[in-house]
C-alpha atoms as one frame of an Amber mdcrd trajectory, in Angstrom:
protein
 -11.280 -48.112   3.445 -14.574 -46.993   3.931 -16.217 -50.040   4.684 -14.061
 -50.508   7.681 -15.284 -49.065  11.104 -13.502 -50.412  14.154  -9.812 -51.236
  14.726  -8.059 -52.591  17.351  -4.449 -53.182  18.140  -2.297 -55.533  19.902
   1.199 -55.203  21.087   3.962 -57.628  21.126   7.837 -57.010  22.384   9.255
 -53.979  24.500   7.786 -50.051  25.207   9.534 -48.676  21.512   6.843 -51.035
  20.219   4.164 -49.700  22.655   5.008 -46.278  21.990   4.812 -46.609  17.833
   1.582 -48.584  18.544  -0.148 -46.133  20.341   0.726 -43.744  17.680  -0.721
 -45.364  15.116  -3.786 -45.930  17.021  -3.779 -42.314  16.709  -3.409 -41.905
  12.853  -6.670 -44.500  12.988  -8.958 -41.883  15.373  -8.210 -38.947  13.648
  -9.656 -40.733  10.391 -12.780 -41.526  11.993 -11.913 -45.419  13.263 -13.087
 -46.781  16.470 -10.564 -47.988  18.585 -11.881 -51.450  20.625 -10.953 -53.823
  22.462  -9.579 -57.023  20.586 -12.366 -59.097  21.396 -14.844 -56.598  20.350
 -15.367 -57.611  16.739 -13.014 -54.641  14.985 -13.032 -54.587  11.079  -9.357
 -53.863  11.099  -6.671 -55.676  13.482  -3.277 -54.426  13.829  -0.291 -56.806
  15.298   2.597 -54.782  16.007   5.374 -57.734  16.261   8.981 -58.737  17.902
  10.922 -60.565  17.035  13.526 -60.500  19.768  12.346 -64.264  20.585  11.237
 -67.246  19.324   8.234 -67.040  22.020   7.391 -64.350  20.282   7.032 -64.926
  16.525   4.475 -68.239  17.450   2.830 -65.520  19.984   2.371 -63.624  16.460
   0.502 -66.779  14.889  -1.919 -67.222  17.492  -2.648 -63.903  17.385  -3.546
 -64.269  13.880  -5.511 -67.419  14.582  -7.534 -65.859  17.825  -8.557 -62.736
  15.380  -9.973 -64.512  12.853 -12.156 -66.697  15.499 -13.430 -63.604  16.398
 -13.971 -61.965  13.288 -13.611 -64.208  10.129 -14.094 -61.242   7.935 -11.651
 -59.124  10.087  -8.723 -57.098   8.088  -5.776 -58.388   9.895  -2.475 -56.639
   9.333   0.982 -57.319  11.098   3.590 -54.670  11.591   6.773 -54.701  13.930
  10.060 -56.069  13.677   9.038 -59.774  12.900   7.203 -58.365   9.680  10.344
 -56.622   8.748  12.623 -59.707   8.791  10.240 -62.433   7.447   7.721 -60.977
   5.668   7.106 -63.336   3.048   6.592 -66.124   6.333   4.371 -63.997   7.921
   2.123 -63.730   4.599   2.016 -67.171   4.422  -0.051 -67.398   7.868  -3.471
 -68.113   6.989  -5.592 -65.263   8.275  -2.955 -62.568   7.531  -4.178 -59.933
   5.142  -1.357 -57.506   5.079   2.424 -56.987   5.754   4.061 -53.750   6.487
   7.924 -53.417   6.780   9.228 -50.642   8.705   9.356 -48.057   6.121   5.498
 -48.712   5.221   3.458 -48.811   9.135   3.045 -45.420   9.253   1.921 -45.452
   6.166  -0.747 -48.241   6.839  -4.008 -45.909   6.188  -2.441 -45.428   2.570
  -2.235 -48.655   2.040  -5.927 -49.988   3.590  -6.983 -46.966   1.336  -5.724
 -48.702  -2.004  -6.943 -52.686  -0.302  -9.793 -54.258  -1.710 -11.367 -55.297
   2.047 -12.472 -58.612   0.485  -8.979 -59.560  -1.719  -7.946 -63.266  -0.936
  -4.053 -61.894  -1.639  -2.143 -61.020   1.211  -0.773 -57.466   0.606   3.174
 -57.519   1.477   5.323 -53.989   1.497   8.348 -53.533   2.743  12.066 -52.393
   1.429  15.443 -53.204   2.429  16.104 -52.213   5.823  19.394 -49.972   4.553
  16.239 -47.732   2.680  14.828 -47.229   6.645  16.364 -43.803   7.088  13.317
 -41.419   8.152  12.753 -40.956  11.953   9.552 -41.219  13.174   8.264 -39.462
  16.365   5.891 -41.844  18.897   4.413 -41.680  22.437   1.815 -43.545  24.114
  -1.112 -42.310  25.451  -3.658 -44.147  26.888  -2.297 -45.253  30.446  -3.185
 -41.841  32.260  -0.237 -42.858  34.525   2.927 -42.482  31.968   3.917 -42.354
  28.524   6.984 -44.505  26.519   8.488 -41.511  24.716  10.197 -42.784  21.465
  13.778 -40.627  21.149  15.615 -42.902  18.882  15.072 -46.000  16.993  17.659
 -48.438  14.937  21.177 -49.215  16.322  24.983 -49.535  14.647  26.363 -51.572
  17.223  25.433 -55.755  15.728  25.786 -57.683  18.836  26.506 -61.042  17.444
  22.898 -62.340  18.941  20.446 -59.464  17.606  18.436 -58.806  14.687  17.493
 -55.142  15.987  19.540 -53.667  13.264  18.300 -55.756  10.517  14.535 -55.154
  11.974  14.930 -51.504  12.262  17.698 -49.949  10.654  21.096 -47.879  11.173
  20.559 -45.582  14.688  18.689 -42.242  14.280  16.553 -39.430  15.926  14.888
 -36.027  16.214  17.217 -33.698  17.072  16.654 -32.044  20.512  13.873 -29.429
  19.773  11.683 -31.599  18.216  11.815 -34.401  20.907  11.078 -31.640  23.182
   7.898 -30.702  21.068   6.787 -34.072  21.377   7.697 -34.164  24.955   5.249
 -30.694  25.238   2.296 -32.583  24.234   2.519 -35.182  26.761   2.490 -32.446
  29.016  -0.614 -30.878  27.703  -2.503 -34.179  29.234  -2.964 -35.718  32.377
  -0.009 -38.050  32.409   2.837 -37.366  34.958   5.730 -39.594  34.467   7.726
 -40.269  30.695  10.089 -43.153  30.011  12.385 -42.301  27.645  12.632 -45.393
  24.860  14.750 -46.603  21.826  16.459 -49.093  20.435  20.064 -47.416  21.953
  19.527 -43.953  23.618  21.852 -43.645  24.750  23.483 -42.732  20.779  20.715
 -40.300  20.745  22.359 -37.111  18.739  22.823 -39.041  15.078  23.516 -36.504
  12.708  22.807 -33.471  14.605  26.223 -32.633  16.633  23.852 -33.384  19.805
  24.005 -36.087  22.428  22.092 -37.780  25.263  22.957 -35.370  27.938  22.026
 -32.726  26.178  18.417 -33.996  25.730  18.049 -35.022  29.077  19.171 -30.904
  29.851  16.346 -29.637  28.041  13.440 -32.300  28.590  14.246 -31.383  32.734
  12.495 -28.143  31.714   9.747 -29.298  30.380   6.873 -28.364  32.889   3.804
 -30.256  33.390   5.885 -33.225  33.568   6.781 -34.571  37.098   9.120 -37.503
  36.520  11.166 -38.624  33.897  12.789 -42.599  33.571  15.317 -43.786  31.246
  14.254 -47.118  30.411  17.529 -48.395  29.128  20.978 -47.346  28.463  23.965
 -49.096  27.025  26.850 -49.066  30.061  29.670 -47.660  27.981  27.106 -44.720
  27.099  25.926 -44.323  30.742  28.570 -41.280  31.313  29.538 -40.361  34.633
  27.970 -36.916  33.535  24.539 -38.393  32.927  24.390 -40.008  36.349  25.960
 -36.809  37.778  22.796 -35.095  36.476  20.199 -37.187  36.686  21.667 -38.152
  40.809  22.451 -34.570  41.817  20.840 -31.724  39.546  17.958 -32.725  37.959
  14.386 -31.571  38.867  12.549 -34.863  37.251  14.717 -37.294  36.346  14.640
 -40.150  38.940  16.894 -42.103  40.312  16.356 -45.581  38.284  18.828 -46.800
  35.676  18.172 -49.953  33.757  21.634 -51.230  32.223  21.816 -54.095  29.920
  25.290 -56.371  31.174  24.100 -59.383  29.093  27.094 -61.328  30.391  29.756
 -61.374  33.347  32.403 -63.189  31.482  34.500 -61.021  29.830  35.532 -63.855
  26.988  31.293 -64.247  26.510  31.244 -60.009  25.990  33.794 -60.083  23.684
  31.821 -63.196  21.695  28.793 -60.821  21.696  30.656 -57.880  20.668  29.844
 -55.871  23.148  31.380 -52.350  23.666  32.757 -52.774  27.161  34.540 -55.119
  29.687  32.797 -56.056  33.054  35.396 -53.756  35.184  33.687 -50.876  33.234
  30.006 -52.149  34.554  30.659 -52.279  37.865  32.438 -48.827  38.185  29.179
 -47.420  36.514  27.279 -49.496  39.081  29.981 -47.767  41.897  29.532 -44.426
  40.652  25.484 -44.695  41.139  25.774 -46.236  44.228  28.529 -43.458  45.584
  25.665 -40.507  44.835  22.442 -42.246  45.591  22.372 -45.834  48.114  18.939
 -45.934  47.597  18.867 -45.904  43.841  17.434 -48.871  41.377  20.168 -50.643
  39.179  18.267 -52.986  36.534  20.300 -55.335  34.709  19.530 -57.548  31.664
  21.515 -60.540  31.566  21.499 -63.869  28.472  22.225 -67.154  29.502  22.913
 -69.679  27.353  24.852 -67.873  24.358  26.861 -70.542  22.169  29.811 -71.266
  23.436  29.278 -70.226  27.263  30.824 -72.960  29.599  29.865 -73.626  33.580
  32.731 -71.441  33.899  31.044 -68.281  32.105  28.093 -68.955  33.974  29.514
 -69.046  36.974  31.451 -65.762  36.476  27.879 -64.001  35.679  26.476 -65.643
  38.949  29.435 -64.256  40.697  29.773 -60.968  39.231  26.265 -60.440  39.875
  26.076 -61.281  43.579  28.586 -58.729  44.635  27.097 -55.995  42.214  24.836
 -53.581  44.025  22.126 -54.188  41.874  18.050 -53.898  42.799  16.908 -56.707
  40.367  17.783 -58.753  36.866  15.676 -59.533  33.387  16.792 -62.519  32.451
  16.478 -63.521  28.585  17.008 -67.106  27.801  19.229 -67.464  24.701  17.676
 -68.333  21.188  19.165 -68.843  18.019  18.133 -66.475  15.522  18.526 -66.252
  11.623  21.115 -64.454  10.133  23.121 -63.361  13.473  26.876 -64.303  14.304
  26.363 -65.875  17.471  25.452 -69.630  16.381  28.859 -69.947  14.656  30.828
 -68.153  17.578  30.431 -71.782  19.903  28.931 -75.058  20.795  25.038 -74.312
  21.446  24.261 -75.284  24.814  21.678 -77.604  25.400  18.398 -76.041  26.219
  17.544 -77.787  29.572  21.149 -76.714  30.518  19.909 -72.859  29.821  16.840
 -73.454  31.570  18.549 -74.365  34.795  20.766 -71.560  34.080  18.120 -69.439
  33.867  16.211 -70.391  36.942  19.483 -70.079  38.696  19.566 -66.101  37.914
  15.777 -65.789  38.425  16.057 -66.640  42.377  19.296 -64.268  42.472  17.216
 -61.663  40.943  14.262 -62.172  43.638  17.000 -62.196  46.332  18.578 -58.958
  44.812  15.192 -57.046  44.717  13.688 -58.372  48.017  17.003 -57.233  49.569
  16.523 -53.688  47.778  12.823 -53.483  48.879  14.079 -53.979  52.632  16.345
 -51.669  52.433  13.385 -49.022  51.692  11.653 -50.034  54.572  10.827 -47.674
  57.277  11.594 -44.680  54.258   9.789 -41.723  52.822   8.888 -41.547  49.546
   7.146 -40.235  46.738   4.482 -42.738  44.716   2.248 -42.005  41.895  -0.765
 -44.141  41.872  -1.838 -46.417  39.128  -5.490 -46.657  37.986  -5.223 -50.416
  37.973  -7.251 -52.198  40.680  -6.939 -55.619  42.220  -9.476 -56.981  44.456
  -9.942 -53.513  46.544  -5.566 -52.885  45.826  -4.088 -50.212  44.194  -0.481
 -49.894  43.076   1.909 -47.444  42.271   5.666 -47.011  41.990   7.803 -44.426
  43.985  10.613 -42.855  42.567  13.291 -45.380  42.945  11.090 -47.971  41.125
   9.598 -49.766  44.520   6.204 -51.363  43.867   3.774 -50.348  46.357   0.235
 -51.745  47.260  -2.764 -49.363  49.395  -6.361 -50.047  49.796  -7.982 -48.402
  46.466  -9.693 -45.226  46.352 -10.292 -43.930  42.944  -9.434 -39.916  44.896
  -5.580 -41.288  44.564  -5.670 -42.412  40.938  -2.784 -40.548  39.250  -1.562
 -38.320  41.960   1.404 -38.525  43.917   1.412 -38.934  47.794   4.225 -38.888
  50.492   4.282 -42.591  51.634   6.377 -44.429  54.180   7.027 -48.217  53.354
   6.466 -50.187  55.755   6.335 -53.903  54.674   7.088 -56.111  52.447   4.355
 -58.538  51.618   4.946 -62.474  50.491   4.463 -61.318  46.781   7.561 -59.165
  46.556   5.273 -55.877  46.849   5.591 -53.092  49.310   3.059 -52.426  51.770
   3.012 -48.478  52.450   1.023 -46.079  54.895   0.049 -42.758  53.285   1.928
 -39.845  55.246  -0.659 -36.793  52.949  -3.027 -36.674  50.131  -2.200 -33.872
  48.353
């Protein structure tokens, strides 16, 4: 390994992926690597993958392909949940020197260590996914802004369209102390906010006769950190006591929940084997609404799952339009191997999801431009981003408005009382700054 000097990473898929990344970015600097940018001729290039979408394995391959342009002697190495479910594919990509399962990424300094540099074999390690039992703590660093905090990884639940479980195992975690301990040195540097990530959360407490609510308890007292966001949580774990808590007692956490629905057919939830009905969504939905109006409510939604007629679509559309919601994801429905779903109904053609699709995007712009002026004419609380856009800055307040202000470096990272005044023809809020503290 000690012919190689430079690494540098790129990230595929959602923050659980960012957050692992940027930890082993970290194993890398303390052995004496230099972390650079991808086009800056590294030695060593690390692909963490997903494999959630099709999009995303052929995002994978040109990856590959762009690395090698830039360095043909690079040392190119792919990780993630793609390299756990089709490893021996992925080592058949020219350019690809090395495959890592999930047991073996954060093990992937062993491994360059025992690597010939120059070997024409492409080094493949990984185990079945049933052997992935160890938990592995993660948080980025890096954006001086936030930090993903990784508090569980894997999931039992096998909706009949995901390959999480077979990517990264049965649901575990830390148990509460030693999250918090990670948690503590986030708040030994700059950043101010954490979003909490996982595969499922919200089944944080695996083996440890803890739960969710009882982390979220103890990471409120954590000081040095200002605001905490739960990326995502699975409805039927989304207790009233958790938005009790995080609504009316907490000190950091904010008032933002992002809950997958997936569906608003009850007959297309039960195909996906979800764990709740759509009755049970919208009374968590109510119960948000009841403590906090101006809260954010972020739903993912799949159109086009086998089997879903006009008539499931148009229960979504019309589920969704009377839910007090702030905006939607939308995930266009792929087929992937060895999942239930393509045997559960008639696949629906693909132009037919496309229009189904576009159909939820404008809903979702008309949700969230609805939300946003609803704000207007409010106080609030924004922590500026360091990103800068032709003389803009941006930041986010505490109910997850985007907001845009002439830049000055003085405001990078700190939070101001703003009033939002605008919203601009980009979906952004324009604000006027009320202090600079």
């Amino acid at each position: 390994m000690n012919q190689f000097k430079k690494v540098a990473f790129y990230t595929l898929g959602c923050k659980l992926n960012f957050s692992e990344t940027s930890t082993i970015s970290r194993l890398f600097e303390d052995a004496g690597f230099a972390k650079v940018d991808f086009e800056e001729h590294p030695d060593v290039y690390v692909i963490n993958t997903c494999s959630v979408t099709e999009n995303a394995d052929k995002k994978c391959k040109q990856l590959v392909k762009r690395a090698k342009k830039i360095n043909p002697d690079s040392f190119v190495v792919i990780v993630g949940c793609y390299a756990q479910l089709k490893p021996t594919e992925i080592a058949a990509i020219t350019g690809v020197n090395m495959v890592l399962g999930a047991n073996e990424k954060f093990n992937i300094l062993d491994h360059l260590e025992k690597t010939d540099q120059h070997t024409t074999d492409t080094v493949v390690s990984f185990d079945n996914i049933k052997n992935t039992k160890e938990f592995v703590p993660s948080f980025s660093y890096g954006d001086r802004t936030r930090s993903f905090l990784k508090v569980q990884d894997g999931c039992d639940y096998f909706c009949t369209f995901c390959t999480i479980p077979l990517a990264r195992g049965k649901s575990r975690n830390a148990n509460v102390a030693q999250t918090i301990i990670e948690a503590e040195k986030i708040a030994a540097t700059e950043i101010k906010e954490v979003v909490l990530t996982g595969v499922n959360i919200g089944d944080f407490g695996q083996g440890e006769g803890e739960n969710f609510f009882q982390l979220i308890q103890a990471l409120d007292e954590v000081t040095g950190i200002d605001r905490f966001r739960i990326s995502s949580i699975e409805p039927n774990l989304l207790s009233n006591e958790i938005i009790d808590f995080c609504l009316s007692d907490s000190k950091r956490f904010v008032p933002h929940f992002h809950v997958p629905l997936q569906s608003g057919s009850d007959r297309i939830l039960q195909l996906m084997r979800r764990k709740y009905e759509r009755s049970l969504y919208a009374e968590r939905v109510q119960q948000i609404k009841s403590l906090r109006a101006d809260a954010c409510i972020g739903v993912d939604v799949i159109v086009g799952f086998p089997g879903e007629t006009d008539e499931d679509f148009m229960e979504t559309i019309d589920f969704l339009k009377d839910l007090d919601i702030s905006y939607l994801h939308v995930f266009t429905y792929s087929e992937r191997a060895n999942t239930g779903a393509p045997k559960l109904g008639e696949a629906v053609p693909m132009d037919v999801r496309r229009q189904r699709s576009k159909q939820l995007h404008l809903l979702s712009d008309r949700k969230k431009r609805q939300f946003y002026s609803e704000n207007i004419g409010t106080e609030r609380s924004v922590l500026f981003e360091q990103e800068e856009d032709n003389g803009i800055m941006y930041g986010f307040t505490e109910n997850y408005v985007k907001v845009k202000h002439p830049y000055d470096e003085a405001l990078v990272n700190t939070f101001q009382t703003i009033k939002l005044i605008e919203l601009d023809r980009d979906g952004i809020m324009k604000c006027e700054l009320l202090s600079t503290k």
